[in-house]
C-alpha positions in Angstrom: 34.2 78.9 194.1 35.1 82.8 193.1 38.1 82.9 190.6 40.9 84.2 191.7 42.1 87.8 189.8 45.6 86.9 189.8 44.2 83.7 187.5 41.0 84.1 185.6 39.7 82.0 183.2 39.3 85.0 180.8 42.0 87.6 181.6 39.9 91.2 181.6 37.1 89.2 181.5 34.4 91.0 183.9 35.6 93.8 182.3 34.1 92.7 178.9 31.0 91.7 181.3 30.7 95.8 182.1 31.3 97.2 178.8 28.5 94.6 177.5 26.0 95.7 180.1 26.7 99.1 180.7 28.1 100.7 176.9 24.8 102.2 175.8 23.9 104.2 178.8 27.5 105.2 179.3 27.7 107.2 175.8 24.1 108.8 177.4 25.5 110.1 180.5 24.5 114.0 181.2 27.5 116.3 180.5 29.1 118.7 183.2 27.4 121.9 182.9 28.4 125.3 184.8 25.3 125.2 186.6 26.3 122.1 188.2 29.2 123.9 189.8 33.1 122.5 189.8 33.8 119.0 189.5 35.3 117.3 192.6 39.1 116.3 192.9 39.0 112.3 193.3 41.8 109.9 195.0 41.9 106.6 192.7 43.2 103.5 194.4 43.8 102.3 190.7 45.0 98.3 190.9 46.5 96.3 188.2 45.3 94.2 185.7 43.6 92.4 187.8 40.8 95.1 188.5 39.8 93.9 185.3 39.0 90.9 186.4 37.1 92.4 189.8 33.4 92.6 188.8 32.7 94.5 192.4 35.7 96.4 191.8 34.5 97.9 188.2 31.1 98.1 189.2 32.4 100.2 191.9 34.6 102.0 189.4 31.9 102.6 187.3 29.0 103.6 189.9 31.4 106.1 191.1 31.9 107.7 187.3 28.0 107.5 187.0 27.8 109.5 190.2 29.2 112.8 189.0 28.0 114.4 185.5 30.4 113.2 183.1 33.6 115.7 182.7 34.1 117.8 180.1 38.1 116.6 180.9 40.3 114.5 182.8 43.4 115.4 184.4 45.0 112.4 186.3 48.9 112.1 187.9 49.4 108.6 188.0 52.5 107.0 190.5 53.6 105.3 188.1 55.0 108.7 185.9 57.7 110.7 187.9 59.5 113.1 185.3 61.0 116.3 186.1 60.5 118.7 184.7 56.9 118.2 184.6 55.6 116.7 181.3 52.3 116.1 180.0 51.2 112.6 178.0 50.4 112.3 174.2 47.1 114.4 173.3 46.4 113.1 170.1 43.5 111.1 169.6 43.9 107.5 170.1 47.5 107.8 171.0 48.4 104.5 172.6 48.2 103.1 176.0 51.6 103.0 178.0 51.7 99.4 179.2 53.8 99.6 182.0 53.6 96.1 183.5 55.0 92.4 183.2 54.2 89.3 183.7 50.7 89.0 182.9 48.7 87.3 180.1 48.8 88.6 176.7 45.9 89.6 176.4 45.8 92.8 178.4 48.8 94.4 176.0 45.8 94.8 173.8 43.8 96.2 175.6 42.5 99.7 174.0 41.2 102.4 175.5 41.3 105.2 172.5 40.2 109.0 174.1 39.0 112.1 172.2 41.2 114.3 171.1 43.2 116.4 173.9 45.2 118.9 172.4 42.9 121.7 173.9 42.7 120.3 177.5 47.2 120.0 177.0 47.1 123.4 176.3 44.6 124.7 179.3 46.7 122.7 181.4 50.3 124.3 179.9 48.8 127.5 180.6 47.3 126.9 183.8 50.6 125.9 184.9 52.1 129.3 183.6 54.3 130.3 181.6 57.4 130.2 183.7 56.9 126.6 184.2 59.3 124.4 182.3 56.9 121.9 180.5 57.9 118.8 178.3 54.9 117.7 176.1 55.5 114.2 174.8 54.2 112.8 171.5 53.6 109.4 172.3 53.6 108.5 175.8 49.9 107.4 176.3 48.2 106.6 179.4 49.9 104.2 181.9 48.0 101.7 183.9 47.4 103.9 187.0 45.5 106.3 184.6 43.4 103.9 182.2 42.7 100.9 184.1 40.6 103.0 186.8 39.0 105.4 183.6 38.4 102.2 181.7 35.6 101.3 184.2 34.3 104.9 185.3 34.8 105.8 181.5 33.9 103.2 179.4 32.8 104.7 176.5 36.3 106.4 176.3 34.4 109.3 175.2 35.7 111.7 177.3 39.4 113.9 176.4 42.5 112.3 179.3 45.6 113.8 179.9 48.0 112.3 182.1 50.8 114.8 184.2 53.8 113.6 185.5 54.9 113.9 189.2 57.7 116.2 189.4 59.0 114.6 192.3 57.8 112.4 195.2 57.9 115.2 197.7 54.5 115.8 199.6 54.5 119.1 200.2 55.2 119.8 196.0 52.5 117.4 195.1 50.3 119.8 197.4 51.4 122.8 195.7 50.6 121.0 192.1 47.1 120.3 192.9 46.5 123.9 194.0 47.5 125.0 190.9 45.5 122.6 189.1 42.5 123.3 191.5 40.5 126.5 189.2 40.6 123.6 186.4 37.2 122.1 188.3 35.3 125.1 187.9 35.8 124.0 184.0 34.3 121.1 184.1 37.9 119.0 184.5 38.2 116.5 186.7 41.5 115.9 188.6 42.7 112.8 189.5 45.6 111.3 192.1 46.2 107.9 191.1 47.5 105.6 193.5 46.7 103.3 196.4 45.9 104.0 199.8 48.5 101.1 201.3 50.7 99.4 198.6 52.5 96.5 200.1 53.8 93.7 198.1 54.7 91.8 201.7 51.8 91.5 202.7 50.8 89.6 199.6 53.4 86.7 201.0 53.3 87.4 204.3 48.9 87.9 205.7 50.0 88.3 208.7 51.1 92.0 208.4 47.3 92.4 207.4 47.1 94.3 211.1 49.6 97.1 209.8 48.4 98.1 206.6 45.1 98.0 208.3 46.2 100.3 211.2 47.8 102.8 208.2 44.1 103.0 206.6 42.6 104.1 209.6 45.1 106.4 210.6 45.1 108.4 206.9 41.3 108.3 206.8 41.1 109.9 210.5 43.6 112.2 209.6 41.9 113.1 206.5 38.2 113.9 208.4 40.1 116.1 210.6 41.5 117.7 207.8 45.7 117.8 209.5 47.4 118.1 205.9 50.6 118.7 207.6 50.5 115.2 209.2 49.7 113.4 205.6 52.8 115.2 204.2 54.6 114.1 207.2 53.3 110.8 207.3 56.5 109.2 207.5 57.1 109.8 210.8 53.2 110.3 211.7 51.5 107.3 210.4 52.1 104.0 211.9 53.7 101.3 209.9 54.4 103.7 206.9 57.6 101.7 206.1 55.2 98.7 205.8 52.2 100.2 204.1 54.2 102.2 201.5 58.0 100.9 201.5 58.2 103.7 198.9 56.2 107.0 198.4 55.0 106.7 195.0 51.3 105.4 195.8 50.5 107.4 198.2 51.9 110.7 197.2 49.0 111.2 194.6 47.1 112.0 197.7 48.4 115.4 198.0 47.8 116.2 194.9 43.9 115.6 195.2 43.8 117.4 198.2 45.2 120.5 196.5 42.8 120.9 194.4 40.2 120.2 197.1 38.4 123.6 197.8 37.7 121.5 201.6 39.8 118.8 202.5 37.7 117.8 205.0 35.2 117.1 202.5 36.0 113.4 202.1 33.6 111.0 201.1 35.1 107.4 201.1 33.8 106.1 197.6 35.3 102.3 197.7 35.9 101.3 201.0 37.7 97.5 201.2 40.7 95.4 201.7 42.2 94.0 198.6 44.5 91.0 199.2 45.8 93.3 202.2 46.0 96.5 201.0 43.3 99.0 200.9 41.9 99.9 198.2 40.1 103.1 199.8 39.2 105.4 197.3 37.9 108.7 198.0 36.1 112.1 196.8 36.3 115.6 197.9 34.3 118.6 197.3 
């Protein structure tokens, strides 16, 4: 019988599996070069704790990192950070995680995930932002879960300098405006990040039978996405059916805009991880 995630025998187990099998080669990947041209913006369906515990999950995490040349930088807005005026995470190296959960075993308030040095890639960003941008650069806010648990799989060797931006707000249309201006930062070798989930229903954890509705939400944001309509994803409120179901609030799927800014083709969409996690979808997507 498969082990359930929400009750493993070893909590983060299969991810101690990964970083056994796959450490070595990890610390080996190529490094972006400007030959290879910008890196893509990604949309992480990022999970809980008990990704950790998921061995298709981080394989799928991981095969997805080992896809692209390794970035000379991550970006990643998580929806689990709203602060306005925009701030930027911690930079130093090593700076600790921001466990921003409850209720699960000890053992993954350990949990480390120590990154390079980022002070460089927090001041690329601060300018990239410009100057008439009010920015608040904390000292010791690390990484919450939305931004480390998905790195910790694509990422493992934590070699590679993170940054986490706040959302400003939970507005579409702003987050859209956001990843534009974040969107030369590719070209650099920095990959951008929306962290979120593509449905994000805690009902349909008690209740399977709304499985129909988060289901018909999925195929109505990938269609939308293929056709490229971004005024019907910032709209999706009223578009999408069974929004109120799928997303009772907006902070999960708002990170979507914000990958699609700094799309150069928003059409581009390549579903990465395509599946159904205890009712929601955990579709995760890449764009060019």
């Amino acid at each position: 019988m498969t082990q359930s995630p929400f009750n493993p025998t070893v909590p983060a187990g299969a991810y101690d599996e990964l970083l056994a099998r796959v450490l070595p080669q990890a610390r080996d990947q190529k490094l972006w070069e400007p030959s290879d041209g910008p890196m893509p913006s990604l949309f992480v369906s990022h999970g809980a704790p008990p990704t950790l515990d998921d061995p298709q999950w981080l394989d799928d995490l991981y095969q997805w990192g080992r896809s692209m040349p390794k970035p000379r930088a991550i970006v990643v807005v998580s929806a689990h950070w709203e602060n306005a005026p925009i701030a930027i995470s911690g930079s130093a190296a090593g700076t600790p995680l921001y466990y921003d959960f409850g209720g699960f075993h000890p053992r993954y308030y350990t949990l480390k995930y120590d990154t390079p040095d980022a002070t460089d890639l927090a001041h690329r960003l601060a300018g990239t932002l410009g100057a008439g941008t009010p920015i608040h650069h904390y000292v010791d806010r690390g990484l919450d879960h939305g931004a480390f648990i998905p790195l910790m799989a694509m990422y493992p060797a934590a070699d590679v300098p993170v940054v986490q931006l706040s959302m400003p707000g939970l507005d579409p249309e702003a987050l859209l405006k956001l990843g534009q201006r974040l969107r030369s930062l590719r070209s650099e070798g920095i990959l951008v990040i929306g962290s979120g989930f593509m449905t994000h229903s805690f009902a349909i954890m008690r209740d399977p039978s709304l499985a129909p509705y988060t289901a018909a939400f999925d195929e109505w944001a990938i269609a939308t996405i293929t056709r490229g309509d971004v005024d019907a994803l910032t709209d999706y409120r009223r578009k999408a059916p069974a929004a109120d179901i799928a997303h009772p609030t907006a902070d999960h799927f708002v990170p979507l805009m914000l990958t699609l800014g700094a799309a150069d083709n928003p059409q581009s969409a390549t579903s990465v991880i395509d599946r159904m996690f205890f009712g929601n979808s955990i579709r995760s997507l890449q764009f060019a």
